[in-house]
C-alpha positions in Angstrom: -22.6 29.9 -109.2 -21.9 28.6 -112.8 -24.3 25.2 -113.9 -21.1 23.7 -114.7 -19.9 23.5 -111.0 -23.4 21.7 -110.5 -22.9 19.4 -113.3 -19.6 19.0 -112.1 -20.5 18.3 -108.4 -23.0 15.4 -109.2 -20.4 13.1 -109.0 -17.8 12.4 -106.1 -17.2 13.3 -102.6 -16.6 17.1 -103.3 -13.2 17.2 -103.0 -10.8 16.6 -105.8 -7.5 17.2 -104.9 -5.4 17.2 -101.8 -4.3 20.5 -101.6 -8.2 21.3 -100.9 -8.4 19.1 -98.6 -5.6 20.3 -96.6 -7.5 23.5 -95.9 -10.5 21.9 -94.3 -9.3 19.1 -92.2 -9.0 20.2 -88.6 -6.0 22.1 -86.9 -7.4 21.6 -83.2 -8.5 18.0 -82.9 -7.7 15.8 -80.2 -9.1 12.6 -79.9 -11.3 11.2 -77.3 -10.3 8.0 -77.6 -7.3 6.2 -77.4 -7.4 3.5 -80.3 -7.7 0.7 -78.2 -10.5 2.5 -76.3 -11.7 3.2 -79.8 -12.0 -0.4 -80.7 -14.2 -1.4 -77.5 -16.7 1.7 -78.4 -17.3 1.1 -82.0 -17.9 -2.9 -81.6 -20.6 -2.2 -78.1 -22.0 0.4 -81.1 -21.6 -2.5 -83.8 -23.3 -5.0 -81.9 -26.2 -2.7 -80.6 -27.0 -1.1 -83.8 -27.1 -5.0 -85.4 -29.6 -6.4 -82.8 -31.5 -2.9 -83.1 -32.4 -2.7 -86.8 -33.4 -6.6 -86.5 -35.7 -5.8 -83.3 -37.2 -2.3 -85.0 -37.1 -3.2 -88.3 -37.7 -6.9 -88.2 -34.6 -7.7 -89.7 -32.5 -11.4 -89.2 -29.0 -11.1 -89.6 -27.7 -13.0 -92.8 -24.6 -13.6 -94.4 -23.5 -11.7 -97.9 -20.6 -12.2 -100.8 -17.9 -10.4 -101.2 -17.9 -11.0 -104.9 -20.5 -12.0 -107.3 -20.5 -13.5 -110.8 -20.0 -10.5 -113.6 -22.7 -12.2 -115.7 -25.9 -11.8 -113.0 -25.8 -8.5 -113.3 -25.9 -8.4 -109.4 -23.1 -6.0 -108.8 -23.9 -2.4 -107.8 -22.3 0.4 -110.2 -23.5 3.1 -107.9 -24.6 5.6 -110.3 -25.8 6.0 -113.9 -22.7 7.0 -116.1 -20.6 4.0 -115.5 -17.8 5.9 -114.0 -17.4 3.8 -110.9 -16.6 0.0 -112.3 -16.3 -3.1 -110.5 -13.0 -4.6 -109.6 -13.4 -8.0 -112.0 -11.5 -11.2 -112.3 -11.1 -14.4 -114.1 -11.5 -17.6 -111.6 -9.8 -20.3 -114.6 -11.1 -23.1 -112.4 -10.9 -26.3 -114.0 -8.3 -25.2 -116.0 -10.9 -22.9 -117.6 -13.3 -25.5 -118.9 -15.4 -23.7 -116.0 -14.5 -20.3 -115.8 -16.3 -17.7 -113.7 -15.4 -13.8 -114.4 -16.3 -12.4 -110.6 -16.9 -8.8 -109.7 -15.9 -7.5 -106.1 -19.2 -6.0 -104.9 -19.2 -2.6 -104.6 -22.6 -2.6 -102.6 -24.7 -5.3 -102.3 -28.2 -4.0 -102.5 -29.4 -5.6 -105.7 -28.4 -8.7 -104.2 -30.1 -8.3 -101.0 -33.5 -8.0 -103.0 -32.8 -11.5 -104.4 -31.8 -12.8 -100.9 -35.2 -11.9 -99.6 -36.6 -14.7 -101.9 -34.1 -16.8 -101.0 -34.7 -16.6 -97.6 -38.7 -16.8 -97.7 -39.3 -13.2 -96.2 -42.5 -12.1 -96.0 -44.3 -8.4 -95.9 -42.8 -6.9 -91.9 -39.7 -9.5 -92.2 -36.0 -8.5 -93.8 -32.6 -9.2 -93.0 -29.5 -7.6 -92.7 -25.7 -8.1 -93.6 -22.1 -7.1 -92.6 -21.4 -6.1 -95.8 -17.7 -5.3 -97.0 -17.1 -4.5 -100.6 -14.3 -2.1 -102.6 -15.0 1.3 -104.4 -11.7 2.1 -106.1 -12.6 5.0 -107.7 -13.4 6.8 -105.1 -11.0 9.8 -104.3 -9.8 8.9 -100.6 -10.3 11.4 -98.1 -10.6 12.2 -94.6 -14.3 10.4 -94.8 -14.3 8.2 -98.2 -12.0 5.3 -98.4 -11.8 2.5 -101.1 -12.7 -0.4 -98.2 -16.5 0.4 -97.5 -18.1 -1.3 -94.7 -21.8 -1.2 -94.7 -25.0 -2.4 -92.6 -26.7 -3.4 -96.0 -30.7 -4.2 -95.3 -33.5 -4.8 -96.6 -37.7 -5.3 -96.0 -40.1 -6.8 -97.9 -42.9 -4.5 -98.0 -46.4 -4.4 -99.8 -47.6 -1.5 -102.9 -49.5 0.1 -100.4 -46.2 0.5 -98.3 -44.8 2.5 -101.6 -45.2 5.7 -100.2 -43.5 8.9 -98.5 -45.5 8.2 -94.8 -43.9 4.8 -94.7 -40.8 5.4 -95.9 -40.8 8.3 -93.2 -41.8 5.5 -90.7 -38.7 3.4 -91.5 -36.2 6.3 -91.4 -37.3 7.3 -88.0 -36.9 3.9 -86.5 -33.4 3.6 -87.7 -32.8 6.9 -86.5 -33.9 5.5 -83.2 -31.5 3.0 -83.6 -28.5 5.0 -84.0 -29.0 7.4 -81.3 -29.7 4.8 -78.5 -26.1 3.3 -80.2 -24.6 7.0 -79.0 -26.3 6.7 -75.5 -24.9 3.4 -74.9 -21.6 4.2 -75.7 -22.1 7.6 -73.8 -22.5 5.5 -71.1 -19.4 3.3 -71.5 -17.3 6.5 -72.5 -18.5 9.9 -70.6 -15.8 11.6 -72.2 -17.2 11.7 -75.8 -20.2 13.8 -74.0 -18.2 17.7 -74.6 -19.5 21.1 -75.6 -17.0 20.8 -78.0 -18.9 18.3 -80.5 -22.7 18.3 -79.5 -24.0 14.6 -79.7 -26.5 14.1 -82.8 -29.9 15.5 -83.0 -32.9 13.5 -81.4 -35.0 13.6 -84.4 -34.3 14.2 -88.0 -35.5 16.8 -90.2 -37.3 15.8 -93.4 -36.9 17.8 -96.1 -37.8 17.4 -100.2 -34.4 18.1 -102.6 -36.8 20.1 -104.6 -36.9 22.2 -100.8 -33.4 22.4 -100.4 -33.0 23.8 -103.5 -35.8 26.3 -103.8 -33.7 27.7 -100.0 -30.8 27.8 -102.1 -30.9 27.9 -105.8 -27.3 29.1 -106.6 -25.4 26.4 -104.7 -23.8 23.1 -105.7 -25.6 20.6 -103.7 -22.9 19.7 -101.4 -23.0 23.1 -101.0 -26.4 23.0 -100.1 -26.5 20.1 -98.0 -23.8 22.0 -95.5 -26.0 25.2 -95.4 -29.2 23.6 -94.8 -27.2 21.3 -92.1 -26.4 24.5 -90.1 -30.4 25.2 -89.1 -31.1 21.3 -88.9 -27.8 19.3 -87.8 -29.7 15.9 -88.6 -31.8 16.0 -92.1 -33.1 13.3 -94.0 -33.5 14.2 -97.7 -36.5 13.0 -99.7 -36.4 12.6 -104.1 -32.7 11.6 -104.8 -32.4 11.3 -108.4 -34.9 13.1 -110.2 -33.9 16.0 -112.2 -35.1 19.5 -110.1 -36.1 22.8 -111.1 -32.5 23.6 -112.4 -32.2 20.4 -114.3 -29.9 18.6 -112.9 -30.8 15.6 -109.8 -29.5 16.7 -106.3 -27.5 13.3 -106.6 -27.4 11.0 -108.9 -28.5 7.3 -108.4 -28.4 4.0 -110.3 -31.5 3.4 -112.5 -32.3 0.1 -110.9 -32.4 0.0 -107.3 -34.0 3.0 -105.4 -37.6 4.5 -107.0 -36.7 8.4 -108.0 -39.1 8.5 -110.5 -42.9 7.8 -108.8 -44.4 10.7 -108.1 -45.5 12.3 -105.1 -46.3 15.3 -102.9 -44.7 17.7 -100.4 -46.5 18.2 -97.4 -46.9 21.9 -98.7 -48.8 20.3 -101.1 -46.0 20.4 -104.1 -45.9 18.0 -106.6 -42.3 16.0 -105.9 -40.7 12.7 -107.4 -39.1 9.9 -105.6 -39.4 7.5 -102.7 -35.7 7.6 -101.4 -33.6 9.5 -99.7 -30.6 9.9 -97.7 -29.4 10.7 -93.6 -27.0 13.4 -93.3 -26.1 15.0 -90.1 -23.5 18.0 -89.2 -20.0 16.8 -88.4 -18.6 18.8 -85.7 -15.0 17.8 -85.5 -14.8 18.2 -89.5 -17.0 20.8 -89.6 -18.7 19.1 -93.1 -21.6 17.2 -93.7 -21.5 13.8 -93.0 -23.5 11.1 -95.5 -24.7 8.4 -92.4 -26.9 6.3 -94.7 -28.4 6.0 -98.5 -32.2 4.2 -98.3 -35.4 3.9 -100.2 -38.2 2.1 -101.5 -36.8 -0.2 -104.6 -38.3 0.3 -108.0 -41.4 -1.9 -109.0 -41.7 -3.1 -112.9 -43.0 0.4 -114.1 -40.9 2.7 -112.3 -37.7 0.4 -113.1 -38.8 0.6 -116.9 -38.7 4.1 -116.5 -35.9 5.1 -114.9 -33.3 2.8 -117.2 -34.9 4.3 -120.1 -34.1 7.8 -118.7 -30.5 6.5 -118.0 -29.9 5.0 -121.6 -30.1 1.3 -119.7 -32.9 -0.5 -121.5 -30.3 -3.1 -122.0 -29.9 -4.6 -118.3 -33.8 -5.9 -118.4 -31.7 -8.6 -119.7 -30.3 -9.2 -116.4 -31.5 -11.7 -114.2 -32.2 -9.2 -111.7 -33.8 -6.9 -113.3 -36.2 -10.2 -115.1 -37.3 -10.9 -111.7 -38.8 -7.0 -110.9 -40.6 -7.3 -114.3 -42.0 -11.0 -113.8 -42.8 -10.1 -109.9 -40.4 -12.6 -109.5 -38.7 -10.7 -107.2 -40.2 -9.1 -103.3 -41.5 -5.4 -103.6 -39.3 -4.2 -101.0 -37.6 -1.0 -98.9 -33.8 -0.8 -98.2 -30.9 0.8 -98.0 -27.4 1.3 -96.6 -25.6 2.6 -93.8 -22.0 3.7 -93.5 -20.7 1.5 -90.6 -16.5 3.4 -90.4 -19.2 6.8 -91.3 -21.3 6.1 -88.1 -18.8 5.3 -86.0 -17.1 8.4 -86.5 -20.0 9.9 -85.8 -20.7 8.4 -82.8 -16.9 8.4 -81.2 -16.1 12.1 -82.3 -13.4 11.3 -84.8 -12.1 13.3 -87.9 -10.6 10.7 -90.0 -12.5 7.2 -91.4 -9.0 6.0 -90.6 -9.8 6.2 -86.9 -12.4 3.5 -87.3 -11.1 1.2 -90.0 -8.3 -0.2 -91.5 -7.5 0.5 -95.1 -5.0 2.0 -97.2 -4.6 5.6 -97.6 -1.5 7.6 -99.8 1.1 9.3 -97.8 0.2 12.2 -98.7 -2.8 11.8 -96.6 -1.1 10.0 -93.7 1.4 12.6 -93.4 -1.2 15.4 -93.5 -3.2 13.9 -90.4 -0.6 13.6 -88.7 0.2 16.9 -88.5 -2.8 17.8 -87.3 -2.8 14.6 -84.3 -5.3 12.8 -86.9 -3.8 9.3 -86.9 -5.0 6.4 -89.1 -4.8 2.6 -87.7 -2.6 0.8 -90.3 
């Protein structure tokens, strides 16, 4: 496999182009649902999953923006080249004696860190949010979509919790989280329970990127991610970020909210980098691999330093974000992400985000599901 299909698959949801994707959506797929049916499943899921990341986790349910000033610096840009930009505005207000210039969030995890403070968390306590935010450069797909809805968290921790066995630790109580959200709607719907799509794995797999790659060196990592998914159909995958063997990090990841840089080590004893990581599991009706949830301990003073100098990004430390993780201003903390319209198909069998949320998709998209009994709520 070329490096230049690596470089080129850094970046994206691995499919470009529609005539691709036409090949892999499913020809055979019948819902289990009906949409109204549909509905009642994903909000019993919803409101489970909610009150079972604030119970394990020890996280209270807060409220979050849906845009944020352009000047704080807040606003999440998702990666490190700047290729994914914030949808921005001018508010005139006061017929622009007072005018903000807003950003639509495009996650909200820089701002959760700051909510911690706000909110007086201590080491153990965290909260969560319904967050809703827009990615418009995303190519939209049978399982990306511009409208991303996301159970954004966050936890402050201590520096002795900045390490591998805890972040293990929390990853393997959310994972308990989402799979009693599949029983209970199991129980409300013993239909989804079919041959056809086995449910999701009891426990996750933890594997190092540096692992993945070492199994197989001559793939693109999506590419990688789907092999590895067909021994272990639920993997969660440690070191996101930092360059590997071949050069090249198995994704990449902004410079100033998950720690890929502090080093660690496999428990083979290999010397690794990064305290993040992300939940994949194997989708059965797409056949693909499925991104549930993006997570990790945040970056401290020193490994934030780092990793925007590696990035060319020295200039945010002038954001009053990234002033607080200098100062200590700011919670050490553990967080992440996960895919609410993702988890939901998940859980309820479906092939199409569009199942699960309502958005805007092109035509060309529409019409192709449709042909295949895939039909998005509009």
């Amino acid at each position: 496999m070329p490096t230049l299909d690596k470089k080129a698959d850094l970046a994206g949801p691995g499919i470009g182009n529609y005539a691709d994707l036409e090949k892999i959506l499913p020809s055979d797929y019948t819902p289990l649902l009906n949409p109204r049916e549909t509905q009642e499943a994903l909000f019993a899921a919803k409101d489970y999953i909610e009150a079972g990341l604030g119970r394990e986790l020890g996280l209270l349910r807060v409220t979050v923006p849906l845009i944020v000033d352009a000047e704080s610096g807040v606003n999440d840009f998702l990666d490190r080249d700047g290729s994914r930009t914030p949808i921005q505005f001018h508010i005139s207000n006061d017929h622009d004696k007072h005018p903000i210039d807003a950003q639509v969030v495009q996650a909200a995890t820089k701002w959760k860190r700051m909510a911690l403070k706000q909110f007086g968390m201590k080491p153990g306590e965290g909260i969560v949010t319904d967050m809703r935010a827009v990615r418009k450069d995303y190519f939209l797909d049978h399982d990306h979509s511009a409208y991303v809805d996301q159970w954004d968290w966050e936890r402050v921790i201590t520096a002795e919790d900045r390490n591998l066995d805890f972040l293990t630790d929390v990853v393997k109580k959310l994972w308990k989280v989402i799979k009693g959200a599949e029983t209970h709607v199991l129980e409300m719907f013993p239909k989804l329970r079919t041959p056809q799509y086995p449910d999701l794995p009891d426990e996750l797999t933890f594997l190092h990127a540096e692992e993945i790659l070492e199994r197989f060196p001559d793939m693109p990592r999506k590419q990688r991610e789907t092999a590895i998914l067909q021994e272990y159909p639920g993997i969660f995958i440690y070191g996101i970020g930092w360059p590997l063997a071949d050069g090249y990090p198995h994704e990449m990841r902004a410079a100033d909210y998950d720690d890929w840089v502090t080093e660690t080590v496999s428990k083979s004893g290999k010397p690794m980098h990064g305290l993040n990581g992300d939940i994949l599991v194997w989708n059965p009706v797409t056949r693909r691999r499925h991104e549930l949830s993006s997570m990790g301990v945040r970056v401290d003073a020193e490994s934030l330093k780092k990793q925007l100098e590696m990035s060319g990004q020295l200039d945010f430390l002038k954001y009053p974000y990234h002033q607080g993780i200098v100062s200590g201003d700011l919670p050490l903390s553990v967080g992440g992400g996960i895919g609410q319209a993702r988890t939901y198909m998940a859980l309820l069998k479906k092939a199409h985000l569009g199942e699960v949320s309502v958005t805007v998709w092109p035509k060309i998209l529409k019409d192709m599901g449709a042909a295949r009994n895939i039909h998005v709520l509009e």
